[in-house]
Backbone atoms as SQL, in Angstrom:
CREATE TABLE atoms (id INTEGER PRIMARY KEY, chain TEXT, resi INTEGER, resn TEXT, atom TEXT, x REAL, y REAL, z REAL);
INSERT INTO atoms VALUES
  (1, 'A', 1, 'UNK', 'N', -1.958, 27.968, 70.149),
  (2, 'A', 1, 'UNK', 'CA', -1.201, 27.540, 68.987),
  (3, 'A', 1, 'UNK', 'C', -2.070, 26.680, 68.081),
  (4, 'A', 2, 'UNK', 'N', -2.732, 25.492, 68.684),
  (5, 'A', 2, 'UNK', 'CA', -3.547, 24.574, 68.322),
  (6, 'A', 2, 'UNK', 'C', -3.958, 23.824, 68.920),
  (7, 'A', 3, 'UNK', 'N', -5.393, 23.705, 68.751),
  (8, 'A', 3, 'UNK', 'CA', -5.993, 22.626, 69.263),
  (9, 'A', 3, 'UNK', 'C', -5.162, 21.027, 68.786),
  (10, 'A', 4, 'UNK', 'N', -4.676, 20.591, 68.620),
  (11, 'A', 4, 'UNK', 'CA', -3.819, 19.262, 68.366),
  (12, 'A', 4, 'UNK', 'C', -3.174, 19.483, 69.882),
  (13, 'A', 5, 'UNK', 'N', -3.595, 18.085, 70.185),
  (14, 'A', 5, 'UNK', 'CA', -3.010, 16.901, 71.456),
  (15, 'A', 5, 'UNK', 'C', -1.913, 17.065, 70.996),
  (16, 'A', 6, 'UNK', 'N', -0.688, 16.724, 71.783),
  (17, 'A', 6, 'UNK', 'CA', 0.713, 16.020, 71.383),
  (18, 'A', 6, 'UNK', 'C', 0.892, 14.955, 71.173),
  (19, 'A', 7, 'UNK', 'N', -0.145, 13.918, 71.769),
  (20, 'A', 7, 'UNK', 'CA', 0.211, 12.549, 70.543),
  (21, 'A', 7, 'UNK', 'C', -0.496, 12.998, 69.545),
  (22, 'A', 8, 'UNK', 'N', -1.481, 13.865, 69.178),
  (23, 'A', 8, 'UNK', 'CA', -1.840, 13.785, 67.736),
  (24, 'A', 8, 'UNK', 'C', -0.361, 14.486, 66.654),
  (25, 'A', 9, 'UNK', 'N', 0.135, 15.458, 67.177),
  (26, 'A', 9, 'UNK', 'CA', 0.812, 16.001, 66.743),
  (27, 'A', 9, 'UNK', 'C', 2.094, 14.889, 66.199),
  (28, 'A', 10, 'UNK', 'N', 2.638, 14.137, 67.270),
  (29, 'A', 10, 'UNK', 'CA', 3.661, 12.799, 67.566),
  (30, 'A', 10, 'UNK', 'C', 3.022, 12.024, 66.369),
  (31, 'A', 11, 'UNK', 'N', 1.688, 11.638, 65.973),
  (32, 'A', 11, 'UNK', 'CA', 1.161, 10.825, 65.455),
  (33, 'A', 11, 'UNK', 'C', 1.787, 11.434, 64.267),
  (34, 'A', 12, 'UNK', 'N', 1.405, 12.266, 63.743),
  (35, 'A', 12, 'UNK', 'CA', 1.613, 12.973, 62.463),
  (36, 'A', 12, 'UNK', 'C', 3.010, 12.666, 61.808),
  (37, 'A', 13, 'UNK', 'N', 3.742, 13.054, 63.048),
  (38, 'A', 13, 'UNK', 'CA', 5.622, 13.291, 62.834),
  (39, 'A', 13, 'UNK', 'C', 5.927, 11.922, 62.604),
  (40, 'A', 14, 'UNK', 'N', 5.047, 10.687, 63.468),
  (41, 'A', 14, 'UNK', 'CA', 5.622, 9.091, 62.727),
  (42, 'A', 14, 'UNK', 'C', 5.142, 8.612, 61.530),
  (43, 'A', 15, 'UNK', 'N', 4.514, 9.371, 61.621),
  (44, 'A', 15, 'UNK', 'CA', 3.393, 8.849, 59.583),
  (45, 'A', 15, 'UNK', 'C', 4.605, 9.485, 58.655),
  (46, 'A', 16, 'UNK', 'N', 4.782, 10.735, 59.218),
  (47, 'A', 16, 'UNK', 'CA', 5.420, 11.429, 57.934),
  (48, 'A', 16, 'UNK', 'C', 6.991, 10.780, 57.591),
  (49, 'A', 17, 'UNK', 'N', 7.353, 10.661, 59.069),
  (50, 'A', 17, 'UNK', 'CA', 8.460, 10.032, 59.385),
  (51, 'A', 17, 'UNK', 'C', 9.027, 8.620, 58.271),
  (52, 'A', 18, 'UNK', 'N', 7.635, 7.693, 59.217),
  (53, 'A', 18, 'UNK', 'CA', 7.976, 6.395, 58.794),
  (54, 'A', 18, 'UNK', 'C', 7.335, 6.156, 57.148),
  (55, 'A', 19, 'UNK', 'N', 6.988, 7.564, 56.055),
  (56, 'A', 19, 'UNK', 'CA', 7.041, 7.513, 54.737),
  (57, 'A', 19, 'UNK', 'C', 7.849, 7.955, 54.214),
  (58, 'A', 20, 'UNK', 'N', 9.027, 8.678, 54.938),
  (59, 'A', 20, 'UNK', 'CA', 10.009, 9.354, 54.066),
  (60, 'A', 20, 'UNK', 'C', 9.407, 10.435, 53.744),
  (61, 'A', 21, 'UNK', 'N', 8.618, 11.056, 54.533),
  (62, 'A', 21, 'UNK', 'CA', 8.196, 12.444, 53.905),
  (63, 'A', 21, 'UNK', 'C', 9.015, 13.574, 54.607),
  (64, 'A', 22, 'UNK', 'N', 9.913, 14.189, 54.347),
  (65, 'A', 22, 'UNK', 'CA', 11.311, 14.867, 55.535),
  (66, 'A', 22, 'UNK', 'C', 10.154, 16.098, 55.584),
  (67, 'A', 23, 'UNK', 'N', 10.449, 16.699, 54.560),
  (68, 'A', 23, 'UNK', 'CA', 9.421, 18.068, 54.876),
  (69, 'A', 23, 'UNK', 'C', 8.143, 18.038, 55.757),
  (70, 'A', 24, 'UNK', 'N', 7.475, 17.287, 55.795),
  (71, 'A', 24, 'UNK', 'CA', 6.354, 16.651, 56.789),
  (72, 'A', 24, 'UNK', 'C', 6.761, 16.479, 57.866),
  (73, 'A', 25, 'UNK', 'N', 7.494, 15.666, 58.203),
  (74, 'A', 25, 'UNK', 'CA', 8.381, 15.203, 59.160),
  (75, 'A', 25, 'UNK', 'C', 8.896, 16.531, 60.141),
  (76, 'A', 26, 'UNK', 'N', 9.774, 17.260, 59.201),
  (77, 'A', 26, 'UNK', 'CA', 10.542, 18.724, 59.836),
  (78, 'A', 26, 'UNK', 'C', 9.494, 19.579, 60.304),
  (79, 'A', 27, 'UNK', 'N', 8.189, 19.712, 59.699),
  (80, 'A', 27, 'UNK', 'CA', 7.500, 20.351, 59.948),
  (81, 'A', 27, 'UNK', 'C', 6.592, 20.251, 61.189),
  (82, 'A', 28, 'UNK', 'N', 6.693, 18.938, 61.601),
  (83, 'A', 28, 'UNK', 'CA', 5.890, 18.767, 63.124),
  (84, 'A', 28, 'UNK', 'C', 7.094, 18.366, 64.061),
  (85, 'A', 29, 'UNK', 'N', 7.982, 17.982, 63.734),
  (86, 'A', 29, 'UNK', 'CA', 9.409, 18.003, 64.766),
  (87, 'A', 29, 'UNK', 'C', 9.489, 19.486, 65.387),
  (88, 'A', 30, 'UNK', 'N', 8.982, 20.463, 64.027),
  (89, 'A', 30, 'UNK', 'CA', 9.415, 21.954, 64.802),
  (90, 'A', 30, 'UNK', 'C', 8.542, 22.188, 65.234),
  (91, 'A', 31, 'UNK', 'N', 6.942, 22.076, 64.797),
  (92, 'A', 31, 'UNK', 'CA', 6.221, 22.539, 65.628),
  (93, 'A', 31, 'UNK', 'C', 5.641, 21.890, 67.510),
  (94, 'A', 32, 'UNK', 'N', 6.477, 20.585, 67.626),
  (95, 'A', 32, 'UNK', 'CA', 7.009, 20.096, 68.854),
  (96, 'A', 32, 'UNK', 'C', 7.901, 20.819, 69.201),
  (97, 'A', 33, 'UNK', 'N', 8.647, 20.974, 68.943),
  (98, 'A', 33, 'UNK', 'CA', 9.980, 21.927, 69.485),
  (99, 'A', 33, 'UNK', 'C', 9.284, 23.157, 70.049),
  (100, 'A', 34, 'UNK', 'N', 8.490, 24.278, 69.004),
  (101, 'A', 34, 'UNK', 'CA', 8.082, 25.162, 69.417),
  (102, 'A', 34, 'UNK', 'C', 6.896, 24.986, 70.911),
  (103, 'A', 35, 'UNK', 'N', 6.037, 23.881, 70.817),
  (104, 'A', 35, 'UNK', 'CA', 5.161, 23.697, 72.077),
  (105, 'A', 35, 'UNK', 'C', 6.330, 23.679, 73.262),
  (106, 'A', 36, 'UNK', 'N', 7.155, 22.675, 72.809),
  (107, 'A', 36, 'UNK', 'CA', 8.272, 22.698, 74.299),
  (108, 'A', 36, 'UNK', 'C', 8.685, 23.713, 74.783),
  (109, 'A', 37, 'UNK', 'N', 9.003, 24.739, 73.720),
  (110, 'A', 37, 'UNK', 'CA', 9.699, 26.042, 74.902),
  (111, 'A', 37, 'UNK', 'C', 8.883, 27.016, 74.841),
  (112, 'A', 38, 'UNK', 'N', 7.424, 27.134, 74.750),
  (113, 'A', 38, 'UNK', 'CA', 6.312, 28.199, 74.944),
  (114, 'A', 38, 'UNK', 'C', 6.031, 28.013, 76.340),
  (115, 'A', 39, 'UNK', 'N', 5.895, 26.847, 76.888),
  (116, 'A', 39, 'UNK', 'CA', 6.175, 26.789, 78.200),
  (117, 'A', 39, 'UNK', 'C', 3.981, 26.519, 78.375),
  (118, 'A', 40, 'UNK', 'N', 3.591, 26.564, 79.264),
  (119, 'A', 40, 'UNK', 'CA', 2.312, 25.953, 79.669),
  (120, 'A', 40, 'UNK', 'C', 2.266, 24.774, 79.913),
  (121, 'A', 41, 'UNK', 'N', 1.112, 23.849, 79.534),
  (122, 'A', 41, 'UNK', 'CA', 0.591, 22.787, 80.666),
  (123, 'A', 41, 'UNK', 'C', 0.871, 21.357, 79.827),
  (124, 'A', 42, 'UNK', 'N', 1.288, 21.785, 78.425),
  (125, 'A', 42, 'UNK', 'CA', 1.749, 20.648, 77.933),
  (126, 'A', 42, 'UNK', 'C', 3.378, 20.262, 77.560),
  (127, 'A', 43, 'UNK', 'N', 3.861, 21.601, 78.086),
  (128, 'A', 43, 'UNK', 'CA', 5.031, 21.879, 77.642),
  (129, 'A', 43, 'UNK', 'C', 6.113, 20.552, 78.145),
  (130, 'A', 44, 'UNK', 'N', 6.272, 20.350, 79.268),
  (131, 'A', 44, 'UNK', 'CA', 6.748, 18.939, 79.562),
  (132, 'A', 44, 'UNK', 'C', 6.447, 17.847, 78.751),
  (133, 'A', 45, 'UNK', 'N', 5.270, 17.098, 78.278),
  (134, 'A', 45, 'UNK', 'CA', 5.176, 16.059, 77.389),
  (135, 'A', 45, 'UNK', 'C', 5.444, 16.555, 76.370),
  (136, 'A', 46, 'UNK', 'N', 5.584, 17.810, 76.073),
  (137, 'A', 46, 'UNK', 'CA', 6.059, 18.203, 74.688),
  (138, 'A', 46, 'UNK', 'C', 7.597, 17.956, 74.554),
  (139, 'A', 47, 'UNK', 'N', 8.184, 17.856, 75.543),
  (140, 'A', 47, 'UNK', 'CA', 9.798, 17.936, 76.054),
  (141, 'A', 47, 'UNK', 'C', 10.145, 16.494, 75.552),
  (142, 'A', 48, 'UNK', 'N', 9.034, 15.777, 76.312),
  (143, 'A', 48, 'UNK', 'CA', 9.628, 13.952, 76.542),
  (144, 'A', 48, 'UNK', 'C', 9.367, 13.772, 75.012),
  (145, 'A', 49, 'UNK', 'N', 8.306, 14.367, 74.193),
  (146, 'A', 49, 'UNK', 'CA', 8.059, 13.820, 73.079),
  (147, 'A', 49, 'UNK', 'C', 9.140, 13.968, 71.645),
  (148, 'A', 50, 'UNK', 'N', 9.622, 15.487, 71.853),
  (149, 'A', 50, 'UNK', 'CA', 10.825, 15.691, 71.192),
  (150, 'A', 50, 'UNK', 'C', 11.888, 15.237, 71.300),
  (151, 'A', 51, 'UNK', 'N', 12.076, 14.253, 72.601),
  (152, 'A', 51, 'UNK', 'CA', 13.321, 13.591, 73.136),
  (153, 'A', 51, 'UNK', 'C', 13.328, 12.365, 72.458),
  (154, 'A', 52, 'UNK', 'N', 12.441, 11.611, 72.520),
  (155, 'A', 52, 'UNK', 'CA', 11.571, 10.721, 71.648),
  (156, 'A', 52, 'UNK', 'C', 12.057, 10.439, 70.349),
  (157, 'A', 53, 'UNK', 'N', 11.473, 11.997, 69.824),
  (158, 'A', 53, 'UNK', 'CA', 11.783, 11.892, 68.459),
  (159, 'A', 53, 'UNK', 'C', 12.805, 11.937, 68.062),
  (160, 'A', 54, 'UNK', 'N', 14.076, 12.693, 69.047),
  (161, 'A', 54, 'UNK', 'CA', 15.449, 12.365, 67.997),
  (162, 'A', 54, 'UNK', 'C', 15.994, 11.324, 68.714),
  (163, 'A', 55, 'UNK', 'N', 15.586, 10.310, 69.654),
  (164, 'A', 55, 'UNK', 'CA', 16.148, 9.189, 69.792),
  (165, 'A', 55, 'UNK', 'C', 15.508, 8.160, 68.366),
  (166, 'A', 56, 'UNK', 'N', 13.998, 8.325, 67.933),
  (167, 'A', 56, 'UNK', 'CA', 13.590, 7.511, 66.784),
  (168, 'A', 56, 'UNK', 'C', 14.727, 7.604, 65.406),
  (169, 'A', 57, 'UNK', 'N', 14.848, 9.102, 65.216),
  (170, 'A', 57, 'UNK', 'CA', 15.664, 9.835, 64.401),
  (171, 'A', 57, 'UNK', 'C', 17.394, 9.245, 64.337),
  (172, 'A', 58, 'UNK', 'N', 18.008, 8.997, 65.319),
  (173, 'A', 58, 'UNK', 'CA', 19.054, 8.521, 65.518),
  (174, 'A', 58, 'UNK', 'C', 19.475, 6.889, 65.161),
  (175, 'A', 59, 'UNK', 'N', 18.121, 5.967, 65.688),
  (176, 'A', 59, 'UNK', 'CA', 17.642, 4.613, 65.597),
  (177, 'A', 59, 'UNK', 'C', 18.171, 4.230, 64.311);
């Protein structure tokens, strides 16, 4: 999919996040979402990290 870590990816989604950038934002929320259910070796921290994010999201 990509070479991007999941905190790099996480990193991205709180920058975009914490500027009010939604489209930015939506755009690495999904592409977390999508690592989580492709399933492989990161797919679990990809899980906790999307859990993460809509607990930040909710905050």
């Amino acid at each position: 999919m990509c070479d991007l870590s999941n905190a790099e990816v996480f990193t991205n989604w709180q920058e975009c996040n914490r500027e009010n950038r939604q489209q930015g934002a939506d755009y690495w929320y999904d592409f977390m979402t999508k690592r989580a259910k492709r399933g492989g070796k990161d797919a679990e921290d990809a899980k906790q990290r999307v859990e993460t994010m809509d607990r930040l999201c909710v905050a």
